[in-house]
N, C-alpha and C positions, 0 to 999 in steps of 0.2 A: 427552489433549486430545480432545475431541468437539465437531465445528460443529455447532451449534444451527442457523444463518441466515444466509444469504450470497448478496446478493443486491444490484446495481445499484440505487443509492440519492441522490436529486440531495442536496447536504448542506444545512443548514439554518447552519451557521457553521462558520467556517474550521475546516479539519481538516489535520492531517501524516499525507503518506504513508508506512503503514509499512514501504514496503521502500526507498522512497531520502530519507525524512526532508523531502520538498518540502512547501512549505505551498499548499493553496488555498483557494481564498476562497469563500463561501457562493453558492450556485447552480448548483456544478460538479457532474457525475456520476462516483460515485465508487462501487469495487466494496464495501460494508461486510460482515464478517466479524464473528459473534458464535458464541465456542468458550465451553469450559466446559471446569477443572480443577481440582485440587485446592487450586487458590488462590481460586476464584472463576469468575466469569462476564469475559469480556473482548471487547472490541469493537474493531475496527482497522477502516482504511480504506487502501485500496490504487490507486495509479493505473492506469490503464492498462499504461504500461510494463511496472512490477512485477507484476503478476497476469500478463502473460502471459509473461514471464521466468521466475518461480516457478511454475509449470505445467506446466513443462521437468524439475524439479527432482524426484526420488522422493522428495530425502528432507521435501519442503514437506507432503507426506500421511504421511508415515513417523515424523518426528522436532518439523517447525513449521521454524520461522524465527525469527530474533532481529532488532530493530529496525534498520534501515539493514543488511539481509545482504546486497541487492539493488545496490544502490548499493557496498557495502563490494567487489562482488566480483566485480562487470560494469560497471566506471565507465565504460567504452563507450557503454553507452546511453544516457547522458546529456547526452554532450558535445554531441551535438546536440540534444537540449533543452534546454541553457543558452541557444544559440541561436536556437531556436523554442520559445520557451515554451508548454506545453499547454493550455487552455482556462482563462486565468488564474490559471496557476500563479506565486507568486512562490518565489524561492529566498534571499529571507531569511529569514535566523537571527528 
């Protein structure tokens, strides 16, 4: 895997973040990731929390991450953003 571009991006329509699966809604700033692999070109967006959680992590430059890893494995961090939503974040499915 190699990043191409990564870089603080306000979004243009609702996007899920890939490391705790929360959706937001168009206008929020969000960190967008564009890698390259053997499969393809691929683009994710990450919130806050999760970028600076996976920043911690070796193996997030080492190996990547799989969808909802952040969420899967620091539910901590979240509980109080159930309770303080982030900058129009909604948590429905």
């Amino acid at each position: 895997m190699r990043c191409l571009k990564a870089k603080y991006v306000t979004i243009r329509k609702e996007q899920m973040c890939f490391g705790c699966m929360r959706k937001f809604p168009s206008k929020t700033s969000m960190y967008c990731l564009t890698n390259i692999t053997d499969a393809g070109f691929h683009t994710f967006y990450m919130c806050d929390i999760c970028l600076e959680e996976v920043e911690t992590w070796p193996e997030w430059t080492d190996e990547g991450i799989f969808e909802g890893d952040v969420i899967n494995n620091m539910p901590e961090l979240f509980i109080e953003a159930e309770d303080k939503p982030e900058q129009g974040c909604t948590n429905e499915e």
